[in-house]
C-alpha positions as CSV (number, residue, x, y, z in Angstrom):
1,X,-16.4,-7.0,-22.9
2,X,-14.4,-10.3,-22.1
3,X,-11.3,-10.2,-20.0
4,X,-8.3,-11.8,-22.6
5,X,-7.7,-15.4,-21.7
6,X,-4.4,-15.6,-19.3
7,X,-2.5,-17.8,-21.5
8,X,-3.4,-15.0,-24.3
9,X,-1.6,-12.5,-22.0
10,X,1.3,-14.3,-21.7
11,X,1.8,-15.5,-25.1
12,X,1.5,-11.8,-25.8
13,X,4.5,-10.9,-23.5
14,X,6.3,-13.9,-25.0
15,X,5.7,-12.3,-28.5
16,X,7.0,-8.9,-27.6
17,X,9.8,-10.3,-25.8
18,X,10.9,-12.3,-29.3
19,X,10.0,-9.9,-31.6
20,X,12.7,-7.1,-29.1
21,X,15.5,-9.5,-29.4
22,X,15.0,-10.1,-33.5
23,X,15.2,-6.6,-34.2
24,X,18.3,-6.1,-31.6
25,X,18.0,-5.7,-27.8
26,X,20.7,-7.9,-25.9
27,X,17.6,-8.4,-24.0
28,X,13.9,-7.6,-23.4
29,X,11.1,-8.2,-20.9
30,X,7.4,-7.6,-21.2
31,X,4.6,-6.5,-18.7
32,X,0.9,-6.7,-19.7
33,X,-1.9,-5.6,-17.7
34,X,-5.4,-5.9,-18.0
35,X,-7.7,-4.7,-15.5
36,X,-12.0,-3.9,-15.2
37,X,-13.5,-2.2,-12.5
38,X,-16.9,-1.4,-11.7
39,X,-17.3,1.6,-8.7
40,X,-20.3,3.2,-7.3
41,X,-19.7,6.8,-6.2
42,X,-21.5,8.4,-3.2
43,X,-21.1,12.6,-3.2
44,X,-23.0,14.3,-0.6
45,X,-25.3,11.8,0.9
46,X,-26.3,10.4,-1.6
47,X,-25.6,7.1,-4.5
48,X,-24.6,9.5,-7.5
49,X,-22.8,7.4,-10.2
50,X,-22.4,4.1,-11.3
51,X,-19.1,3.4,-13.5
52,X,-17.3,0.7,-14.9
53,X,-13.6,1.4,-16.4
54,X,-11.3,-1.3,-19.0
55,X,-7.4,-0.5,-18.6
56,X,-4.6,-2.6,-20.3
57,X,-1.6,-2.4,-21.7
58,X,2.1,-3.6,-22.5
59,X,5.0,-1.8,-21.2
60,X,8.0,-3.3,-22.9
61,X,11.8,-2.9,-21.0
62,X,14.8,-3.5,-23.7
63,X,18.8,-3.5,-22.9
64,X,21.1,-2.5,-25.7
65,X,24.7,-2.6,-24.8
66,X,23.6,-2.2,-21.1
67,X,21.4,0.7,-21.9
68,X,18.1,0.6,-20.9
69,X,15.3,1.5,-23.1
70,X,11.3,1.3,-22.2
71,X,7.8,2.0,-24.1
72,X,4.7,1.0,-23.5
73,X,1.2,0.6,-25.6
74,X,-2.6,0.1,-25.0
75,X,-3.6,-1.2,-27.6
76,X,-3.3,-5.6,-27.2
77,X,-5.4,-6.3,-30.3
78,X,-2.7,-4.9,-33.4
79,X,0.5,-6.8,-34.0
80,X,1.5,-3.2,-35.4
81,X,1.0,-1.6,-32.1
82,X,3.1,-3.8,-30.6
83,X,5.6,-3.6,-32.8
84,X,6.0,-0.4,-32.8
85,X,6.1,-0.4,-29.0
86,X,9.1,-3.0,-29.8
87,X,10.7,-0.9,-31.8
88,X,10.5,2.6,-30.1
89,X,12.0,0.5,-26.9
90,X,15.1,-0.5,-28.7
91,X,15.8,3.0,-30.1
92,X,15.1,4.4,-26.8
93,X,18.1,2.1,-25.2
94,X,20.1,3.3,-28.3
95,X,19.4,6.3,-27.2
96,X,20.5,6.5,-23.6
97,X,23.7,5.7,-21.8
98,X,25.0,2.3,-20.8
99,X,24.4,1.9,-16.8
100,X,27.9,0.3,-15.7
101,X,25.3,-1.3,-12.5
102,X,23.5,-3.2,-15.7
103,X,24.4,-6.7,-15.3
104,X,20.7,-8.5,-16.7
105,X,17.4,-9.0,-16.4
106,X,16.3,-11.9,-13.6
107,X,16.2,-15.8,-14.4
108,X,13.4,-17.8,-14.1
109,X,12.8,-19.2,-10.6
110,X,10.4,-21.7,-8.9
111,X,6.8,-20.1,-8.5
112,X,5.5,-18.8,-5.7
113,X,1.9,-20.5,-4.0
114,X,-0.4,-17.8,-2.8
115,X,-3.6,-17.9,-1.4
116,X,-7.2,-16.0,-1.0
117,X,-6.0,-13.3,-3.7
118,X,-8.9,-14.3,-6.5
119,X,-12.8,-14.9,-5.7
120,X,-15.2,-16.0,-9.1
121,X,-18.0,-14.7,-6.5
122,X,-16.4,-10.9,-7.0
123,X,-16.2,-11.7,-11.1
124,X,-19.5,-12.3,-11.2
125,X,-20.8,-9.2,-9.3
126,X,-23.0,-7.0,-11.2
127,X,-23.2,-3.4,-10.2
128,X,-27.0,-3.3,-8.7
129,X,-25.3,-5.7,-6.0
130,X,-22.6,-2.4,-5.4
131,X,-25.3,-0.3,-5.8
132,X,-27.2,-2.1,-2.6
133,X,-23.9,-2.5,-0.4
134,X,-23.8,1.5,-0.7
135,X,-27.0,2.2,0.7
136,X,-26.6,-0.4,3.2
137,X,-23.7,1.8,4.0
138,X,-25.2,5.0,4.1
139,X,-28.4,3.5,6.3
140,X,-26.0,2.7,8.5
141,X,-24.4,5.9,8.6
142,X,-27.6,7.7,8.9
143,X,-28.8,5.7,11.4
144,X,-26.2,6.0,13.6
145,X,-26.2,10.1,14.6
146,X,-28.6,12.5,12.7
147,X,-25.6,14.7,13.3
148,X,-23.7,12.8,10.6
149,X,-23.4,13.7,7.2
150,X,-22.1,11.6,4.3
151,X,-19.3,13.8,2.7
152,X,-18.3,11.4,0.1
153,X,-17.2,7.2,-0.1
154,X,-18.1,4.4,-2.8
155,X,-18.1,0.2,-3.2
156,X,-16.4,-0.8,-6.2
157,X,-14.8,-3.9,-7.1
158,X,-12.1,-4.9,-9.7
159,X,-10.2,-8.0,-11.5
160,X,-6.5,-8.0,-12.9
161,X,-4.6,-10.2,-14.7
162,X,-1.3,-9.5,-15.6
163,X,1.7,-11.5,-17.3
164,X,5.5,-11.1,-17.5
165,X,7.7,-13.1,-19.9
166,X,11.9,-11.9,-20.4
167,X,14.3,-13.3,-22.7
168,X,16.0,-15.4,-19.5
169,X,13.6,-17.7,-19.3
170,X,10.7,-16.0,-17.1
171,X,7.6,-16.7,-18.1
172,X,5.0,-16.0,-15.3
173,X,0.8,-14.9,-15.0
174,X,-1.5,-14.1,-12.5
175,X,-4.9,-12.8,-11.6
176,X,-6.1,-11.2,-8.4
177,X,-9.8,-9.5,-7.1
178,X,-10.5,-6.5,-5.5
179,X,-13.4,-5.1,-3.3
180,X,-14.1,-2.3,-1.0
181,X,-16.2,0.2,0.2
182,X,-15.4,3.6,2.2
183,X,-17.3,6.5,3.7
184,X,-16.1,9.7,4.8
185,X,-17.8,11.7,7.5
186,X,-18.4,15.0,9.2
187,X,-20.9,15.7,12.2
188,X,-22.6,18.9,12.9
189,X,-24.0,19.9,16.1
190,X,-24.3,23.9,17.4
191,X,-22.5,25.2,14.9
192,X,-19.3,23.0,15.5
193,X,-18.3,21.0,12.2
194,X,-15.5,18.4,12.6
195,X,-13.1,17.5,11.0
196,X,-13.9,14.5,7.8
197,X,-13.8,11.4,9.3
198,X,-13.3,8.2,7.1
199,X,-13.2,4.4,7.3
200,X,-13.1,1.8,4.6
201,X,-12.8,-1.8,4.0
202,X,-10.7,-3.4,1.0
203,X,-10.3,-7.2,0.8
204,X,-9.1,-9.7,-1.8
205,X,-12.6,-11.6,-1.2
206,X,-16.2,-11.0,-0.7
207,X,-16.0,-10.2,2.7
208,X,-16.7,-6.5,3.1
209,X,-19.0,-5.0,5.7
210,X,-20.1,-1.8,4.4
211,X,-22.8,-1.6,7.3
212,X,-19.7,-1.6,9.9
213,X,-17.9,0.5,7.5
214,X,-21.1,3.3,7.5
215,X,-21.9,2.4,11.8
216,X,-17.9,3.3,12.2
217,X,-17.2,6.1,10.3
218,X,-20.6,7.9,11.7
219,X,-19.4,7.2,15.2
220,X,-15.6,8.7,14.3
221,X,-17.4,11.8,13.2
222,X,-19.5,12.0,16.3
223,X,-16.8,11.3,19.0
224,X,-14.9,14.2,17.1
225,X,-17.3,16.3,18.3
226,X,-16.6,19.1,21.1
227,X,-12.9,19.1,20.8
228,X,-10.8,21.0,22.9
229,X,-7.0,21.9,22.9
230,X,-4.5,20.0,24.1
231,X,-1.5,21.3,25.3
232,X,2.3,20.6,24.4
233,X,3.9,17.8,25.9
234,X,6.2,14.9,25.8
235,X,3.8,12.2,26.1
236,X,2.4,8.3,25.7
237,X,0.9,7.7,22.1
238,X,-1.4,5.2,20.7
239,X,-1.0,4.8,16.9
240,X,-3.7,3.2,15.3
241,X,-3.2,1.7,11.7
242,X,-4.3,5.1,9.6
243,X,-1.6,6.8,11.3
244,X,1.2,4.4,11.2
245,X,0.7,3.7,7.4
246,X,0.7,7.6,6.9
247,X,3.6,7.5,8.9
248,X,5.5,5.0,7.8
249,X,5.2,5.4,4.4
250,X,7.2,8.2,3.8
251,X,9.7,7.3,6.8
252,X,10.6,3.6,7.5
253,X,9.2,2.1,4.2
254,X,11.6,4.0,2.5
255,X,14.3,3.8,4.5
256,X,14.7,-0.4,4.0
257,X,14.1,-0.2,0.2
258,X,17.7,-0.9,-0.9
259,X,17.7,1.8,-3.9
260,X,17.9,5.1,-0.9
261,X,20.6,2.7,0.8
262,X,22.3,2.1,-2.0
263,X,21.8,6.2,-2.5
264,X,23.0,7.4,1.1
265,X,18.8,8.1,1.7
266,X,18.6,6.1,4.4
267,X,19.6,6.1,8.0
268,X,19.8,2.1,8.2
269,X,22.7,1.9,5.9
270,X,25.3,-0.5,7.6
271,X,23.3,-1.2,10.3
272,X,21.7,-4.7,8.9
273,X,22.8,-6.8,12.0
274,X,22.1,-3.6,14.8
275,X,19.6,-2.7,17.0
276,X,17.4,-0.2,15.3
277,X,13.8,-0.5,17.7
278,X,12.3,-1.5,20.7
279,X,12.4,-5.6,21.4
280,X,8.8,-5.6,20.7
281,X,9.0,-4.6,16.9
282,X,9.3,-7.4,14.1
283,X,8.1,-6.6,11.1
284,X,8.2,-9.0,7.9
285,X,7.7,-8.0,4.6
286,X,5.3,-10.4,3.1
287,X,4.4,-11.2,-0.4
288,X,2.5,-14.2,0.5
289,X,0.4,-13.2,3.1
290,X,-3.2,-15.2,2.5
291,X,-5.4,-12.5,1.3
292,X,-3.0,-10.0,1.3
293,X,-3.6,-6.7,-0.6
294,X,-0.5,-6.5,-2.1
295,X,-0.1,-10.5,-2.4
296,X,1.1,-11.6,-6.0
297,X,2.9,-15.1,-6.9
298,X,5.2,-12.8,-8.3
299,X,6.6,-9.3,-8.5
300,X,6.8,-6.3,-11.6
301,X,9.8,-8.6,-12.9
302,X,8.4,-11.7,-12.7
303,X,10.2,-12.7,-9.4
304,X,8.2,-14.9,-7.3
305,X,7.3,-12.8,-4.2
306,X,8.7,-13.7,-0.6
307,X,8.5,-13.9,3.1
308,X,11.5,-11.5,4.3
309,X,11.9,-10.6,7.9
310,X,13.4,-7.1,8.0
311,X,13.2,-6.1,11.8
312,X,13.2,-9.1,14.3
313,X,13.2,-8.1,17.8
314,X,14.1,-4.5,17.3
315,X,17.3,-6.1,15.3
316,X,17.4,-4.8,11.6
317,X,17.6,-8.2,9.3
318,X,17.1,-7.1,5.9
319,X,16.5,-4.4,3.2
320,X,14.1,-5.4,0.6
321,X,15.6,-5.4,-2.8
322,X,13.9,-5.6,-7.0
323,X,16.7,-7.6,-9.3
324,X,18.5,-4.4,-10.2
325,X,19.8,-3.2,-6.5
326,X,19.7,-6.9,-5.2
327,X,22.5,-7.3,-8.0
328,X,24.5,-4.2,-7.4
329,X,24.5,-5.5,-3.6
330,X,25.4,-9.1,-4.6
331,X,22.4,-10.7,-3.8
332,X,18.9,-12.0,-4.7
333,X,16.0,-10.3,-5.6
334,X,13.7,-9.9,-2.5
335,X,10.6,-10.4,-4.7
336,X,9.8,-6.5,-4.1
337,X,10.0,-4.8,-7.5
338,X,6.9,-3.0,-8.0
339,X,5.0,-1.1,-11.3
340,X,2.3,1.2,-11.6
341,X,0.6,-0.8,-14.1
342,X,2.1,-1.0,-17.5
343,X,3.0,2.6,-17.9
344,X,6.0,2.3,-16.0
345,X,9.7,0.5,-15.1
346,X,9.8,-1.3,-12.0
347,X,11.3,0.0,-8.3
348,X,11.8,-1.2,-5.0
349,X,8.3,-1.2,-3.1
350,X,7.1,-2.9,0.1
351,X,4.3,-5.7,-0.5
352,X,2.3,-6.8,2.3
353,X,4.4,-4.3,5.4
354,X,3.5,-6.5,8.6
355,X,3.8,-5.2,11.8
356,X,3.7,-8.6,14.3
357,X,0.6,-7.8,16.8
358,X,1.4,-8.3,20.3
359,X,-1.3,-10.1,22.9
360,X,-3.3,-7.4,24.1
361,X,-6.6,-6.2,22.5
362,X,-6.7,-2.4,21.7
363,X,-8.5,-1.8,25.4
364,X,-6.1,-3.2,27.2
365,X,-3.5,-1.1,25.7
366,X,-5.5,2.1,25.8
367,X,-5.8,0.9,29.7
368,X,-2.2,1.3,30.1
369,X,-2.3,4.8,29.5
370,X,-2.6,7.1,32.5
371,X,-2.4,10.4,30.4
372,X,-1.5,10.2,26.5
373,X,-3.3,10.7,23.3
374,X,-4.6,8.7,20.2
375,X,-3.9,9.3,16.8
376,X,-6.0,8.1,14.4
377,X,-5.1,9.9,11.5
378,X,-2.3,12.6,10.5
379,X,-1.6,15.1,7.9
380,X,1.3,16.4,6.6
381,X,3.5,13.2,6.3
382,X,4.4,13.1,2.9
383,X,6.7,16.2,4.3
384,X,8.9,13.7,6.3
385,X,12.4,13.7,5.5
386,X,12.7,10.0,4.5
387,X,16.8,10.1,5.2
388,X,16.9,11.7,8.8
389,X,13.5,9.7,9.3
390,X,12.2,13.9,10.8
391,X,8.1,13.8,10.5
392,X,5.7,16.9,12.1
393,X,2.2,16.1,11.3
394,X,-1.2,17.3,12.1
395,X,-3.5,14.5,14.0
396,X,-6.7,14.6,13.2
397,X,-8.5,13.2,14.6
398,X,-7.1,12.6,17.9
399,X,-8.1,12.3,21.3
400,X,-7.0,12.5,24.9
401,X,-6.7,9.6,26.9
402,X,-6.7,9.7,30.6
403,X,-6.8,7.0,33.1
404,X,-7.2,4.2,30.6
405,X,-10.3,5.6,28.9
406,X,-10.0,8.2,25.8
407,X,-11.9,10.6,26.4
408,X,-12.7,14.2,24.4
409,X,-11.1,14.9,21.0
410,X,-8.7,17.5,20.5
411,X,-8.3,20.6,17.8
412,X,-5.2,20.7,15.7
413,X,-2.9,19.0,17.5
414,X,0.7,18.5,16.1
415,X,3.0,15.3,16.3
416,X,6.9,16.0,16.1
417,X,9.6,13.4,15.8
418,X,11.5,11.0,13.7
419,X,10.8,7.9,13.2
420,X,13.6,6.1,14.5
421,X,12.9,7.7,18.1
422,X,9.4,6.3,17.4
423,X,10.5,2.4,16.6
424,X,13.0,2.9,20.0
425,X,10.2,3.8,22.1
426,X,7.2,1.4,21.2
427,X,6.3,0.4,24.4
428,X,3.3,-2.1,23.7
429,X,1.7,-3.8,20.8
430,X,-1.8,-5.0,19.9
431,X,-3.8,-7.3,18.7
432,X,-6.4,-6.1,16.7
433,X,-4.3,-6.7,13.2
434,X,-5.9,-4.6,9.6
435,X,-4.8,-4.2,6.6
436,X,-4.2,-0.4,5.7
437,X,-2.6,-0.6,1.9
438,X,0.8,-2.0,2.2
439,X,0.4,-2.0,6.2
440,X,-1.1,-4.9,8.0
441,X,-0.6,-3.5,11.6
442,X,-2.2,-3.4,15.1
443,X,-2.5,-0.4,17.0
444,X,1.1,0.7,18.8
445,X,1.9,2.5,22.1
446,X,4.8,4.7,22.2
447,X,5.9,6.8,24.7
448,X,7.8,9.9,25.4
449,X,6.2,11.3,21.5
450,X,6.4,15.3,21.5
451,X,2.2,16.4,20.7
452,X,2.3,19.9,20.1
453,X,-0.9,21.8,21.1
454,X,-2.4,24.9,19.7
């Protein structure tokens, strides 16, 4: 099956987007998706499936008398369907009650240049090349420990294209490439079973390693082996990327979208202009990284995506805004408005979440640390209180670090805090940058953390 021709999609969109304002919507915009991805699944041990998976779709936003009314369809090939998608839009805004916050929809602005986000080489894959990278990865594993077992992972690999077109002019398209592969681990040795260890690797070229990916997440497993207890402290902390992305995405992501400042959820409201970390945090939210996962020439509105520093220096800069809360604030669109495909309206979501490395590698900071602990990865942190920035999380897997080295892994320890004591305490930053989802980040020292042992 073909992928529809981009200029298809958009005159699509366009269609809709006429076809809304005929029948009555002040105004209208238009979101089409279309997406094919081809996965190989690995359940215990072993290569088990091979599938490939077509999604696409319109979702169709109209504004009657400052009502706003949405629907959405899957099926591109029938005028019908989309016109009935048009039409169950407009009764839905007819429906609902004018927002007094409506002003409009965005106007068209000067594209965005973005780079690395589409490979022909990824296209052109066919899945006996996915099926190879998976054993590769699972040799690896194997190879590694005989202790290890392969719980569960995958490669798989993707293309999207999506359009936007509004009645104020926008008229944007784009397409982007996806690959990755991930294994998740457990070792076994004298009746001790650790925890499930897991690493991945998710780029926007062809630049995986899934024999790293399978050496790494056997090691993890293995090192997680004869854990002890750890007991409660106030202590130094080394976050690596896993943690801070599960960390931050339910604390400090949150609190700069501008939709929980504009709704009293955040704890940076008024501060823009304050101190809210350490002098050795800047973080930039950016939509144009090269390669970036989350890197788009433009945004679930069709705003061109942005470079916007939010913390510089420990100094709070900006929040990050879609066209609806930039407007009720008086300003632009930050580029952030985000969509779960077509199914959905837009919000306020971070793109590419950067965390500024510092110019140590990841030894040298572990080196600093006389006594501390490393997190790798928590549980528990979709329980933070996004507001009061509050967070208690299981680590696991975590280790002890003492005199510069980290040494045995622990059992069940706990991490208690908020995040804003977190961001006042980072005390050093790495080098060694990835890109975890939205979070491109080094790993972070912080000190004084409270680790709650067992």
């Amino acid at each position: 099956m073909a992928a529809p021709r981009e200029e298809e999609l958009l005159e699509l969109a366009e269609k809709a987007v006429a076809l809304a304002q005929k029948i009555g919507a002040n105004e209208a915009e238009a979101f089409i998706y279309h997406g094919v991805s081809t996965s190989v699944a690995i359940e215990r041990g072993q290569i088990a499936k091979t599938s490939r998976v077509y999604d696409g779709g319109l979702g169709l936003r109209t504004i009657v008398n400052k009502a706003v009314g949405f629907s959405y369809t899957n099926v591109l090939s029938s005028d019908a369907a989309i016109e009935e998608t048009v039409r169950r839009a407009i009764s839905s805004a007819r429906a609902g009650k004018p927002d007094k916050d409506w002003e409009s929809l965005p106007e068209r602005r000067a594209s965005a240049n973005v780079r690395g986000t589409f490979d022909k080489r990824i296209v052109e894959m066919g899945s006996d090349q996915l099926v190879e990278a998976a054993a590769v990865m699972l040799s690896a594993a194997e190879q590694t420990d005989k202790r290890v077992f392969a719980v569960e992972g995958g490669v798989g690999s993707g293309v999207s294209f999506m359009a936007v077109a509004n009645s104020n002019g926008i008229a944007a398209k784009d397409r982007g490439t996806m690959i990755e592969c991930s294994l998740a681990t457990l070792a076994q040795d004298a009746g001790e079973v650790t925890p499930v260890c897991f690493e991945f690797n998710l780029e926007r070229k062809l630049n995986i390693n899934p024999e790293w990916v399978g050496r790494e997440a056997a090691r993890l497993a293995v090192s997680a082996l004869k854990a002890t207890k750890i007991e409660t402290k106030k202590t130094s902390v080394v976050f690596t990327q896993y943690a801070l992305q599960q960390l931050f995405y339910y604390t400090l992501v949150n609190a700069v979208k501008a939709d929980f400042v504009q709704r009293d959820q955040s704890a940076f409201k008024n501060k823009i202009g304050k101190k809210v970390a350490a002098d050795t945090v800047t973080i930039i939210d950016d939509g144009l990284m090269e390669e970036g996962l989350r890197t788009w020439s433009f945004d679930g509105e069709g705003v061109p995506q942005e470079r916007t520093p939010v913390i510089e220096k420990g100094i709070l800069r900006s929040f990050l805004y879609d066209n609806y809360t930039a407007r009720k604030d008086g300003r632009k669109s930050t580029g952030n408005a985000s969509r779960a495909g077509y199914l959905s309206t837009p919000g306020v979501e971070a793109t590419n979440f950067c965390v500024l490395p510092g110019n140590i590698s990841e030894t040298q900071l572990v080196r600093q640390v006389d006594d501390g602990f490393l997190a790798y990865s928590l549980q528990g942190a979709h329980s933070s209180n996004p507001a009061s920035g509050e967070f208690s999380v299981v680590a696991t897997p975590g280790w002890r670090i003492k005199n510069g080295e980290i040494v045995k892994a622990t059992k069940g320890a706990m991490i208690g805090g908020d995040i804003f004591e977190v961001l006042a305490n980072v005390s050093s930053v790495a080098n060694n940058v990835r890109k975890i989802g939205q979070l491109v980040a080094p790993w972070v020292r912080v000190e004084g953390v409270r680790v709650i042992g067992k």
